[in-house]
Backbone bond lengths (Angstrom), bond angles and torsions (degrees), N, CA, C in turn:
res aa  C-N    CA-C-N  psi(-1)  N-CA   C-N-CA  omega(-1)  CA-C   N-CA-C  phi
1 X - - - 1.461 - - 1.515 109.89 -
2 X 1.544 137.96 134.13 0.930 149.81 167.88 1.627 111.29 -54.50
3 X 1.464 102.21 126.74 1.009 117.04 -172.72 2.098 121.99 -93.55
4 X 1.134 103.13 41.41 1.721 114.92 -177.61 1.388 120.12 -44.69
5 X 1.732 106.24 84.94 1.275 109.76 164.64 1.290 121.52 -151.34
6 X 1.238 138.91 158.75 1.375 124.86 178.29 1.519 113.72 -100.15
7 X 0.886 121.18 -0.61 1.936 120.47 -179.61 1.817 81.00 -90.50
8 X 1.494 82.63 146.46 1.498 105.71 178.29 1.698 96.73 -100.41
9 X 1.681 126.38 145.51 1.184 112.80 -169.94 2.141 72.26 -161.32
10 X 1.928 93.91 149.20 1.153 114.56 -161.14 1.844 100.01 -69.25
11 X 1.656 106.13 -20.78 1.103 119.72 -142.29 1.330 93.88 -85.26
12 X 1.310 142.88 10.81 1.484 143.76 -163.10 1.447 108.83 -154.12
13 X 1.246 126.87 109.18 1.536 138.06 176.76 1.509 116.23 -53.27
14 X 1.492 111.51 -24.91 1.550 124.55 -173.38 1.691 97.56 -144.74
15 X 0.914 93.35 137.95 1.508 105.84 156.85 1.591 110.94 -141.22
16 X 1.977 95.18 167.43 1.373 111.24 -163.96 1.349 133.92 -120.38
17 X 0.997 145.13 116.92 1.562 122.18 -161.98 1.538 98.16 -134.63
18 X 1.267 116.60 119.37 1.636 114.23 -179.83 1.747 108.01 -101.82
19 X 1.500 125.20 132.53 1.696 107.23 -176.73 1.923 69.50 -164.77
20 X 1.811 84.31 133.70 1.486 113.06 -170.98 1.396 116.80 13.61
21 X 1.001 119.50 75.78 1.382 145.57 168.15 1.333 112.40 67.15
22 X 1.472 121.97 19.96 1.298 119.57 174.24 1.634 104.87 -110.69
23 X 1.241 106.28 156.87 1.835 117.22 -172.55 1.293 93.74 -143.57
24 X 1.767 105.79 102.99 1.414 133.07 163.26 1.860 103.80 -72.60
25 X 1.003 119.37 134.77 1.346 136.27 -163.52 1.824 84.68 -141.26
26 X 1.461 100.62 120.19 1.296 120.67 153.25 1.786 132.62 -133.81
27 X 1.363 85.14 115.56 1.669 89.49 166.33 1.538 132.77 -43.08
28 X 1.100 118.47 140.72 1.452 89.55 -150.44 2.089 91.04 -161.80
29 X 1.404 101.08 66.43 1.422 126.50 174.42 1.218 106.17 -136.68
30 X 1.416 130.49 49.97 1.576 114.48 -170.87 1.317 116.78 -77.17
31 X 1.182 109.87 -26.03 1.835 105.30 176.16 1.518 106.11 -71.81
32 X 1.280 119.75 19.91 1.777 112.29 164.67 1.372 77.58 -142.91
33 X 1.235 139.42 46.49 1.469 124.99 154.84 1.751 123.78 55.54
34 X 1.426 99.14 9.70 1.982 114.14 176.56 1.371 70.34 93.15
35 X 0.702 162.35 71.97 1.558 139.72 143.68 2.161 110.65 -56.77
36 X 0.959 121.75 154.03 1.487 116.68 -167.98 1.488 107.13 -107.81
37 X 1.358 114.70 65.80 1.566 116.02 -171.33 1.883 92.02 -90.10
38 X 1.604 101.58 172.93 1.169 110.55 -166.05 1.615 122.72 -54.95
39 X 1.687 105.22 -40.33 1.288 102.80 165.26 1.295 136.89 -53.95
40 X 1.711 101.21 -31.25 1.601 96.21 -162.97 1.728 91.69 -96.51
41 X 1.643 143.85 -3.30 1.340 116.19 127.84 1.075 142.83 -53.85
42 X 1.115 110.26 -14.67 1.534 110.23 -171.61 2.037 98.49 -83.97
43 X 1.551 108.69 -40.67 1.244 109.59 -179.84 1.640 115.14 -75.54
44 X 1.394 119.40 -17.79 1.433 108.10 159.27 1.198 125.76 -80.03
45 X 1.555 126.69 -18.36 1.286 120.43 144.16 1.342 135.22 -66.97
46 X 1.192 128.84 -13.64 1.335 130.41 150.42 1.303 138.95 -67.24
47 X 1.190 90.57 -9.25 1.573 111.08 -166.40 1.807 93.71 -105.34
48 X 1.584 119.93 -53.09 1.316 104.87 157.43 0.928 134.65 -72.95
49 X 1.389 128.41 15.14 1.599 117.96 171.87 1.720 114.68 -89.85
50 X 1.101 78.43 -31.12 1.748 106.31 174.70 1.287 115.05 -72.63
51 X 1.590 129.62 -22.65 1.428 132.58 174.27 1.444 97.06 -88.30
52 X 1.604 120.51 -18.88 1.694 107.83 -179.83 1.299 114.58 -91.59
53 X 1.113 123.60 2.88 1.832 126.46 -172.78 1.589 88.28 -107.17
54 X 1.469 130.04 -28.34 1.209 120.78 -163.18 1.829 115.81 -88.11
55 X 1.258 102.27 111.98 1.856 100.96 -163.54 1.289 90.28 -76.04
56 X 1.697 141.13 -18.78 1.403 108.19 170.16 1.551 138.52 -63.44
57 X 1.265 102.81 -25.28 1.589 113.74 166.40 0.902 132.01 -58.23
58 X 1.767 134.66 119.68 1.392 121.44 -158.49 1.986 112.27 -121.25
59 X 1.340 83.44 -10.50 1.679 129.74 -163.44 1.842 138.59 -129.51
60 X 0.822 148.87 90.00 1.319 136.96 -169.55 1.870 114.55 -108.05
61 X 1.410 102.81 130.19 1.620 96.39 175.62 1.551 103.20 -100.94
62 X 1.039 128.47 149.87 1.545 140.50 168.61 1.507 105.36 -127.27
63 X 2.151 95.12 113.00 1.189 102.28 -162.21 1.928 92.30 -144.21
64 X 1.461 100.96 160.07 1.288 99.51 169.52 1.862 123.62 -124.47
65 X 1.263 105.31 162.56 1.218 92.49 153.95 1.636 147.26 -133.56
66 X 1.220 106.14 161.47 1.910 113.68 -169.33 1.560 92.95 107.67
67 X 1.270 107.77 -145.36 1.555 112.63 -144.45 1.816 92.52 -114.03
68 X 1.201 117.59 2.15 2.026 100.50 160.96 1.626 99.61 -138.91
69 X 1.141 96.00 154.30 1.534 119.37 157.21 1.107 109.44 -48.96
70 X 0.702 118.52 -82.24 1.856 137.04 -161.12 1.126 139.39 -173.57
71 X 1.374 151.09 86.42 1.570 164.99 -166.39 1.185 104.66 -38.13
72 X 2.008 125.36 -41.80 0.953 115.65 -139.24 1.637 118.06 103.17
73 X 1.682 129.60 -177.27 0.989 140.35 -166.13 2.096 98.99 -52.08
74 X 1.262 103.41 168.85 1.320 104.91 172.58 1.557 102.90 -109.12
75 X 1.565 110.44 112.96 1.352 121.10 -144.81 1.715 90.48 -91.09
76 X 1.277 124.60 -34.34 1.640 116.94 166.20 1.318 138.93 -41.99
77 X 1.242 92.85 -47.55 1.547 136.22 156.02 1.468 113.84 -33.92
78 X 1.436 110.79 -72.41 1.490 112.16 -176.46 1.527 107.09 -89.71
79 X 1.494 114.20 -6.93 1.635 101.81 -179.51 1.876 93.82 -80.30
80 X 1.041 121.27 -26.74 2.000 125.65 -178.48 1.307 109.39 -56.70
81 X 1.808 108.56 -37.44 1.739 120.44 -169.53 1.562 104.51 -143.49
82 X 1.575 88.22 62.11 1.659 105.71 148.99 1.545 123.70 -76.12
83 X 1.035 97.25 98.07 2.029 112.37 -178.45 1.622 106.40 174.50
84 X 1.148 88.35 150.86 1.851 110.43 -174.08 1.423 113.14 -45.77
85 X 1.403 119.47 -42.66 1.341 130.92 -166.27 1.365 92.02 -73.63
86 X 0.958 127.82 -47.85 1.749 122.89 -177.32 1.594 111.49 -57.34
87 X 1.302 98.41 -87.31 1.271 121.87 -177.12 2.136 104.43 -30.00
88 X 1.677 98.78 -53.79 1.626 83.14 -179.52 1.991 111.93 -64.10
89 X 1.138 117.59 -10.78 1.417 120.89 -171.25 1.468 105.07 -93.13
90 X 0.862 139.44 5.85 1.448 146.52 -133.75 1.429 101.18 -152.31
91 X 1.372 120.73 -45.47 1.499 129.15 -178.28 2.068 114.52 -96.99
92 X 1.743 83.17 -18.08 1.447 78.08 154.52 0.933 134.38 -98.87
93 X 1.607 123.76 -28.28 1.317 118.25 160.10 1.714 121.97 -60.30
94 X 1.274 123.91 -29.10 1.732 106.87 161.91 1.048 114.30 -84.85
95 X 1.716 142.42 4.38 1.199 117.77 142.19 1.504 114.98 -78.51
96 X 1.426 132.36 -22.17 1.520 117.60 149.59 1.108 130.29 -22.62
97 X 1.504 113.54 -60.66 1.364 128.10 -170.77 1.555 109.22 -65.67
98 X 1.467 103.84 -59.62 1.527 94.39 178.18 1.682 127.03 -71.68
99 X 1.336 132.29 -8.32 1.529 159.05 156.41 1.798 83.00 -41.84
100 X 1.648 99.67 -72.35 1.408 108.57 -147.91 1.469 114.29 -73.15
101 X 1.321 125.38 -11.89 1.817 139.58 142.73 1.170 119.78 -47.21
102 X 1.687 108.99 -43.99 1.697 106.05 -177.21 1.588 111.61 -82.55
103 X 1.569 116.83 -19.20 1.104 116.37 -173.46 1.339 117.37 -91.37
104 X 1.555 108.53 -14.65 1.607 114.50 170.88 1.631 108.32 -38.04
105 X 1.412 120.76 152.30 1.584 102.39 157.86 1.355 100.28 -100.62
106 X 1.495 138.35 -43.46 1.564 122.29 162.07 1.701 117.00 -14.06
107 X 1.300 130.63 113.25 1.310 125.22 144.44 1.422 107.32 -24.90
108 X 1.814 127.88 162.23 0.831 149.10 161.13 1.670 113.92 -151.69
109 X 1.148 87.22 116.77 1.909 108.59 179.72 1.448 93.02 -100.61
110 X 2.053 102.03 135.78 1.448 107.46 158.10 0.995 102.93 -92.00
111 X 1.529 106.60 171.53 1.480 130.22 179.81 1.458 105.09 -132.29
112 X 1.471 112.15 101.75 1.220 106.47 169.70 1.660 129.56 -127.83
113 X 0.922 125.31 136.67 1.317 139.73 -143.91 1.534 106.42 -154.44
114 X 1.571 113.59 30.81 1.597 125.98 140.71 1.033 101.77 -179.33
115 X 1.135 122.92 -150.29 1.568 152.50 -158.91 1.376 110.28 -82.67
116 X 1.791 101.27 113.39 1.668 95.09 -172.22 1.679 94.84 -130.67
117 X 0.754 116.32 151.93 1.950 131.72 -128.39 1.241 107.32 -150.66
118 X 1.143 135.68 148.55 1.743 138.98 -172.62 1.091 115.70 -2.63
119 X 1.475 113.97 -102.95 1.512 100.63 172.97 1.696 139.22 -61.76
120 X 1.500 97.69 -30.49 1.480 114.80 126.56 1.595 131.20 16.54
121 X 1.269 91.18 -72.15 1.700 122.40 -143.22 1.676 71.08 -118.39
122 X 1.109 128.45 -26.91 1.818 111.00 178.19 1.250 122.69 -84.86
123 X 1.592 97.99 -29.08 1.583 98.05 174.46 1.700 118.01 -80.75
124 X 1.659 113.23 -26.30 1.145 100.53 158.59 1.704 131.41 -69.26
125 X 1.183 117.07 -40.18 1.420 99.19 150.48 1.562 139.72 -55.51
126 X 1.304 115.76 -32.47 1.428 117.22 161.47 2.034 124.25 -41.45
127 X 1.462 80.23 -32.17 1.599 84.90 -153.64 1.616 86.54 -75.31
128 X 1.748 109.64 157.84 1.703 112.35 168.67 1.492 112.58 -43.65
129 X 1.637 129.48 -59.02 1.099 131.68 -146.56 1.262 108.47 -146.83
130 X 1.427 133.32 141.98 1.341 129.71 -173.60 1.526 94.10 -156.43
131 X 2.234 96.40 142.65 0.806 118.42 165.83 1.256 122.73 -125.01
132 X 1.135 143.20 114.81 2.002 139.67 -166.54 1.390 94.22 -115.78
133 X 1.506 100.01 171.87 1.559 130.46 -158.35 1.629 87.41 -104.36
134 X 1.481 113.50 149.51 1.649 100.73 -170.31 1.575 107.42 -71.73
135 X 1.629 106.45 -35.41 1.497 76.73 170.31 1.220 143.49 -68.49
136 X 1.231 129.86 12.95 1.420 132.65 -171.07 1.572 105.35 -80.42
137 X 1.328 88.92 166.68 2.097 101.19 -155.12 1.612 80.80 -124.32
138 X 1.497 117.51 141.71 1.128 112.72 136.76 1.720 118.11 -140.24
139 X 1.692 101.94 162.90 1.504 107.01 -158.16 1.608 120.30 -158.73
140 X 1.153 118.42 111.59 1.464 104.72 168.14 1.482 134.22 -98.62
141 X 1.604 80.47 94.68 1.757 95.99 -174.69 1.108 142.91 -91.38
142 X 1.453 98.03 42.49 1.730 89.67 -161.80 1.865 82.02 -93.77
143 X 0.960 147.01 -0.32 1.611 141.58 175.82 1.525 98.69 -65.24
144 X 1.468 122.86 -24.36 1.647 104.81 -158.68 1.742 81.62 -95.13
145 X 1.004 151.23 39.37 1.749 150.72 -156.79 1.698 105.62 -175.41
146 X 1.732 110.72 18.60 1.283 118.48 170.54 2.077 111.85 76.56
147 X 1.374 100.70 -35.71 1.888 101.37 174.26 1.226 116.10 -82.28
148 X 1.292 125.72 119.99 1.764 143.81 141.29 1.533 96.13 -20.81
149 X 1.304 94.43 130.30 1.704 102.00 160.22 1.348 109.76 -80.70
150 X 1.202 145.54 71.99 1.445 137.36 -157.01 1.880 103.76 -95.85
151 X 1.344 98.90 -29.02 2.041 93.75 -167.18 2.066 87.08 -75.65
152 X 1.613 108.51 -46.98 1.686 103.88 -176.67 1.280 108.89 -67.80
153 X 1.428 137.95 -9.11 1.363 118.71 173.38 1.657 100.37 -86.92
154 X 0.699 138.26 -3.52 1.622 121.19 162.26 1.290 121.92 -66.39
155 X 1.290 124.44 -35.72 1.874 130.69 177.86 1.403 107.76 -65.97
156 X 1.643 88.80 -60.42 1.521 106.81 -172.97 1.518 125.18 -70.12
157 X 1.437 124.52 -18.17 1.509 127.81 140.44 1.713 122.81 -60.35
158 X 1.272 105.76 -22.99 1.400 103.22 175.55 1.756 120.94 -86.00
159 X 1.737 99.49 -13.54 1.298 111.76 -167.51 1.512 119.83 -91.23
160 X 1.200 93.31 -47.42 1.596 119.16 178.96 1.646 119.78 -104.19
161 X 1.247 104.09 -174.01 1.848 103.48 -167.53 1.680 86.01 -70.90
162 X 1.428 127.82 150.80 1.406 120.99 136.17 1.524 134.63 -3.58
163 X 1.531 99.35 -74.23 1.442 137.24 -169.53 1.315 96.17 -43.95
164 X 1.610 117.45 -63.58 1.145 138.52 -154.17 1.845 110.03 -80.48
165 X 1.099 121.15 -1.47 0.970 147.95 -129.46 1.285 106.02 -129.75
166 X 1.397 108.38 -92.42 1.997 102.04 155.59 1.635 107.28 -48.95
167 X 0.711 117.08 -51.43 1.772 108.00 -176.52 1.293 112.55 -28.02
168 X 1.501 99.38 -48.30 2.031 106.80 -162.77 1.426 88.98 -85.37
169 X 1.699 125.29 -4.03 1.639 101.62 -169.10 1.576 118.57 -108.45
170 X 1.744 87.31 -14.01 1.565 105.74 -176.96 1.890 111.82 -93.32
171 X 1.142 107.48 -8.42 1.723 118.21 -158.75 2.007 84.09 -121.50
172 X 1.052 119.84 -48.50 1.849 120.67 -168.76 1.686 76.65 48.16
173 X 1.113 123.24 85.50 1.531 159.29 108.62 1.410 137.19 -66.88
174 X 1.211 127.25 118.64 1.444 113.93 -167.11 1.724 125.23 -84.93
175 X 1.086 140.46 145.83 1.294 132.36 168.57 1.311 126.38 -86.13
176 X 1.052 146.42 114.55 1.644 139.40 178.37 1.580 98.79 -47.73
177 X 1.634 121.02 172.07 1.168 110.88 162.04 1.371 132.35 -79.01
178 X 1.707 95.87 -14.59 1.695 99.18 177.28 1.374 107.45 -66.58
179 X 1.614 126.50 -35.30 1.415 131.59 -174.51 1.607 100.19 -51.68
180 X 1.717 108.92 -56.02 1.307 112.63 -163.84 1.106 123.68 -77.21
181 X 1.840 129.85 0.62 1.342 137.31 147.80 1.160 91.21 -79.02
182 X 1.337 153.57 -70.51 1.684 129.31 -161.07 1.359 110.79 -60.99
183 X 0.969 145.25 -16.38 1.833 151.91 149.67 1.768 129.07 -53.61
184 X 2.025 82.70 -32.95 2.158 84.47 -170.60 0.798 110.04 118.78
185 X 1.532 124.13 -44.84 1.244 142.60 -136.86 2.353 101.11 -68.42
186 X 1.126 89.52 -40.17 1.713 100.49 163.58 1.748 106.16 -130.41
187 X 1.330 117.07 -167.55 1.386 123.08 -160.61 2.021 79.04 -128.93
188 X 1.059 125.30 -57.64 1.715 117.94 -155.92 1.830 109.03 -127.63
189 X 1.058 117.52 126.25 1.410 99.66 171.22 1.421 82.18 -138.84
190 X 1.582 103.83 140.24 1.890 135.65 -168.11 1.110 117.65 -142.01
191 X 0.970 126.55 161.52 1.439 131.22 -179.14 1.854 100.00 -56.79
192 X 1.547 91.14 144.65 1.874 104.96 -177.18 1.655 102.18 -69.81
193 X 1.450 108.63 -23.28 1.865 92.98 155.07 1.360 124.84 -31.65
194 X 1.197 87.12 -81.73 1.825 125.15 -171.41 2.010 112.25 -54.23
195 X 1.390 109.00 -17.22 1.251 102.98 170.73 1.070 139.93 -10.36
196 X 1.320 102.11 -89.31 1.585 132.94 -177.94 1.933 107.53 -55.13
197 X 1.488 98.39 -50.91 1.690 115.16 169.05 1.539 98.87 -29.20
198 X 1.566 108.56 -75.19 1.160 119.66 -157.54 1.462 130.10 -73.94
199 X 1.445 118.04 -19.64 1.682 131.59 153.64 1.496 102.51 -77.50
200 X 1.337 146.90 -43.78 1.370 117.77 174.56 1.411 114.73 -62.02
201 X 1.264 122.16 -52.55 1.926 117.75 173.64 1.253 108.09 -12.86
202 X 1.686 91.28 -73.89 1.802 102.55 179.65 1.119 118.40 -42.86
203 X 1.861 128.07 -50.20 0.951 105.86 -137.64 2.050 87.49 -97.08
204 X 1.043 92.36 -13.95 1.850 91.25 159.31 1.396 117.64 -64.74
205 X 0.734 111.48 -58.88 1.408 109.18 -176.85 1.604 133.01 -37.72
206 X 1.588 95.92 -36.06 1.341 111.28 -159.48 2.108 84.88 -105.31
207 X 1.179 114.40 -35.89 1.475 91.65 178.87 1.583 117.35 -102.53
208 X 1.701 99.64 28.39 1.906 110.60 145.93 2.057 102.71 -82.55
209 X 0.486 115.89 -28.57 1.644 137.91 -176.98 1.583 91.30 -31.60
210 X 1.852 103.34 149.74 1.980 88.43 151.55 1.708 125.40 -67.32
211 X 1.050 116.82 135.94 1.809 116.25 152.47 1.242 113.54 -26.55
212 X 0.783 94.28 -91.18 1.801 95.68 -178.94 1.229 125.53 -49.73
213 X 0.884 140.31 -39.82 1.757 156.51 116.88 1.845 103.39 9.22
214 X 0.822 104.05 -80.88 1.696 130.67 -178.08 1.646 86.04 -55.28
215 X 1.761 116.16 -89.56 1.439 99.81 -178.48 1.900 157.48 -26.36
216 X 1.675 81.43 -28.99 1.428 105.33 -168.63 1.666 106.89 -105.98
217 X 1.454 107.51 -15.18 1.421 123.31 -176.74 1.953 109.33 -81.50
218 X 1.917 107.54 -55.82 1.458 104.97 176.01 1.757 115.76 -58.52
219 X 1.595 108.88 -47.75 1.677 97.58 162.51 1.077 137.24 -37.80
220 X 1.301 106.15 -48.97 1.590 100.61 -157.77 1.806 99.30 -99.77
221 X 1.524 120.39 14.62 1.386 134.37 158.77 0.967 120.44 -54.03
222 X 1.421 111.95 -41.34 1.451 118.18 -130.89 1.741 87.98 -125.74
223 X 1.356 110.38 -60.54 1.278 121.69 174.28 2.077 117.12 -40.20
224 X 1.401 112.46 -61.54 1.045 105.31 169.77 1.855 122.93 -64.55
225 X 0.936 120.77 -2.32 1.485 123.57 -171.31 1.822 89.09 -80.00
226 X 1.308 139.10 -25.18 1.308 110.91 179.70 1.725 107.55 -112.40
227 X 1.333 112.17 45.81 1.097 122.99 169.29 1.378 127.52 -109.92
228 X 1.280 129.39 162.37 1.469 123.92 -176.23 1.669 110.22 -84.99
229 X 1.253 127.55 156.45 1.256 121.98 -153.50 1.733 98.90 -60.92
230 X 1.472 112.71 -45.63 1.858 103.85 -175.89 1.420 99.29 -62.99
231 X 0.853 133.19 -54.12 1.879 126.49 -159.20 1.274 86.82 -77.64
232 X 1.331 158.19 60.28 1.148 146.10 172.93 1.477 109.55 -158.62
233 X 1.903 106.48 -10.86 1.453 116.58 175.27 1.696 95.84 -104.64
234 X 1.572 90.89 -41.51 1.691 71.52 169.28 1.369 146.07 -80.87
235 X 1.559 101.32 -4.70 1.480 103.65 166.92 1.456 116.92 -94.35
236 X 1.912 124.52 3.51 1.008 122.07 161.81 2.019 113.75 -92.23
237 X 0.820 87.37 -4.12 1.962 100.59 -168.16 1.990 87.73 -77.12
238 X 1.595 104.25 -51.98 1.642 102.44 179.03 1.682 117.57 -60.23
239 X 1.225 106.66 -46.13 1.528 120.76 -176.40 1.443 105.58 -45.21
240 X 1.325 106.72 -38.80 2.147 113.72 -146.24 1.725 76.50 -85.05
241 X 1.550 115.43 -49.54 1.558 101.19 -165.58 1.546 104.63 -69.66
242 X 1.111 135.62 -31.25 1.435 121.35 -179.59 1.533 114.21 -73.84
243 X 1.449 114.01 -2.29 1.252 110.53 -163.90 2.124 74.50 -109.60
244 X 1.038 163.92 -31.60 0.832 140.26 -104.31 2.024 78.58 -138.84
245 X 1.693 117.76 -6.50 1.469 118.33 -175.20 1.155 90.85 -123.87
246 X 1.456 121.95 20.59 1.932 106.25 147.51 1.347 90.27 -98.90
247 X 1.891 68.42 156.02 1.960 113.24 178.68 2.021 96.77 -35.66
248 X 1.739 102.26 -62.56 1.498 74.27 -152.89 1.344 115.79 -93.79
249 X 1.162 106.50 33.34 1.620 109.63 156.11 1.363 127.48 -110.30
250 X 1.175 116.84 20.02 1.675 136.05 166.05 1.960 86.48 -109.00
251 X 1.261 131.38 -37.77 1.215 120.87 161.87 1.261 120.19 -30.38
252 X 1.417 110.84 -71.13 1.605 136.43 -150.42 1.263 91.07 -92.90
253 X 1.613 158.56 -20.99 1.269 150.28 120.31 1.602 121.62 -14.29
254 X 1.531 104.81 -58.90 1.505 117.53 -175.40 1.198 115.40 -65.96
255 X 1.861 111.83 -38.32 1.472 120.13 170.70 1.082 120.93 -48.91
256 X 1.549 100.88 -43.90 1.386 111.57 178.92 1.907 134.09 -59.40
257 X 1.584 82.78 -37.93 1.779 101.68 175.73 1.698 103.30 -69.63
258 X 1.364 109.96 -40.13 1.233 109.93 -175.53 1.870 136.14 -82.76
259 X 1.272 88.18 1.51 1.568 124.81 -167.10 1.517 108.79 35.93
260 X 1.473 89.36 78.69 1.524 90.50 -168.98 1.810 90.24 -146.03
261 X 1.661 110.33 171.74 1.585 108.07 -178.52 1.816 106.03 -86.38
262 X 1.105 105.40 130.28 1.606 108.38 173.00 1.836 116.03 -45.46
263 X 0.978 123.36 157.22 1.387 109.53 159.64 1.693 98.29 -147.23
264 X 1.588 92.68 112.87 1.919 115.71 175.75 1.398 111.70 -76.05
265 X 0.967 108.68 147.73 1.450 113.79 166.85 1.296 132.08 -66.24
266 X 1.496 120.40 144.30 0.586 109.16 -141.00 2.181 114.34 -99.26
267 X 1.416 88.95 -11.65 1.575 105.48 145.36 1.731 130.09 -47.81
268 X 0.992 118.12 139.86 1.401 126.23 -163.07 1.733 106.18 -83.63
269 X 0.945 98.10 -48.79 1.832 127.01 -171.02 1.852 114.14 50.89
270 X 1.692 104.54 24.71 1.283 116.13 171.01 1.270 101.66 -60.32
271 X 1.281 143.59 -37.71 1.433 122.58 161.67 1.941 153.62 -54.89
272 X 1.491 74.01 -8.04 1.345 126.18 173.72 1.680 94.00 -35.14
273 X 1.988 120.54 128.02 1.592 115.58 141.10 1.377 122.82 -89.93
């Protein structure tokens, strides 16, 4: 069950805040720095399953709180339950979590506002769009602690150059955020003032947008990227026409004829077959 409140309290791994169709999601372990122990995956998947049944959501922020993003795995945690049975239960449920980000159709912008770290540094690449505070560090370090980042080099090879890529995975070297906007790796890094300023813009912006628009737009993003260039025009040639025989894009057509502002509905229809 979604947890809708704005006081941050120790007693909840995730919390929820819904305001005009956006659902701020905050991490919310700061005295272990978000660390990503089993519970608090299990509660960010609960928390997104519940933002995907919900047609008011048009938008999601992924944010933390106290002074890091996220370290990554909770390394105490797995040093207590060193054995196979763990570790495979443990690595499947955060590839759940991050599976279940890409499969959202809501966009999801991070919010980061420190130091985001192996898995960390995976979930910010996982997510659609990210914005960090300039001071924020990011790094995949589990090499300087003897472990390969192997589950975060999958995002983060898909995100960034290669090159650049093993570098950060073989060295667990950190990137400034200016590095990691010249990389991809996020879209904006601003002064830790301006944070919060600067992920709502976005995340307004994009859930003034059509529903369906937004829905039919993150699929077929993500989906055509492992296609060959023809099967990849033709599965965008279908998309544009199904997107082009919803309601509110004969709207945003008419707006257009009429030189006037569209107004979409206000239903999501991400549930939509």
């Amino acid at each position: 069950m979604s947890t809708n409140t704005s006081s941050l309290s120790d007693t909840k791994f995730v919390l929820r805040k819904d305001t005009d169709g956006v659902a701020e999601l905050t991490l919310n372990r700061p005295k272990q720095y978000n660390a990503l122990s089993m519970q608090m995956l299990e509660a960010i998947i609960a928390e997104l399953t519940a933002i995907e049944k919900d047609e008011t959501i048009k938008v999601v922020i992924l944010g933390a709180a106290g002074k890091a993003f996220c370290p990554g795995h909770d390394l105490k945690e797995i040093r207590n339950h060193r054995n196979r049975t763990f570790g495979d239960s443990l690595f499947a449920k955060c590839t759940e979590m991050m599976l279940k980000i890409r499969s959202l159709q809501q966009p999801v912008i991070a919010k980061v506002q420190g130091v985001a770290t192996a898995a960390g540094c995976q979930l910010v690449a996982t997510c659609d769009l990210a914005i960090a505070a300039d001071h924020a560090r990011f790094a995949t370090s589990g090499i300087n602690y003897g472990i390969y980042c192997s589950t975060p080099a999958v995002p983060l090879s898909r995100t960034i150059h290669p090159k650049k890529a093993l570098e950060m995975l073989l060295t667990g070297e950190f990137l400034s955020a200016k590095a990691a906007k010249e990389e991809g790796l996020i879209n904006k890094a601003v002064p830790a003032e301006e944070l919060d300023e600067a992920v709502w813009k976005m995340a307004s912006t994009i859930a003034q947008k059509a529903p369906d628009a937004l829905r039919i737009g993150k699929t077929m993003f993500y989906e055509q990227m492992s296609m060959d260039l023809e099967s990849a025009y033709a599965y965008a040639s279908d998309k544009i026409v199904c997107n082009i025989l919803e309601p509110d894009a004969k709207e945003g057509l008419d707006a257009f004829a009429e030189k006037r502002k569209p107004k979409f509905s206000q239903e999501t229809g991400f549930n939509s077959n």
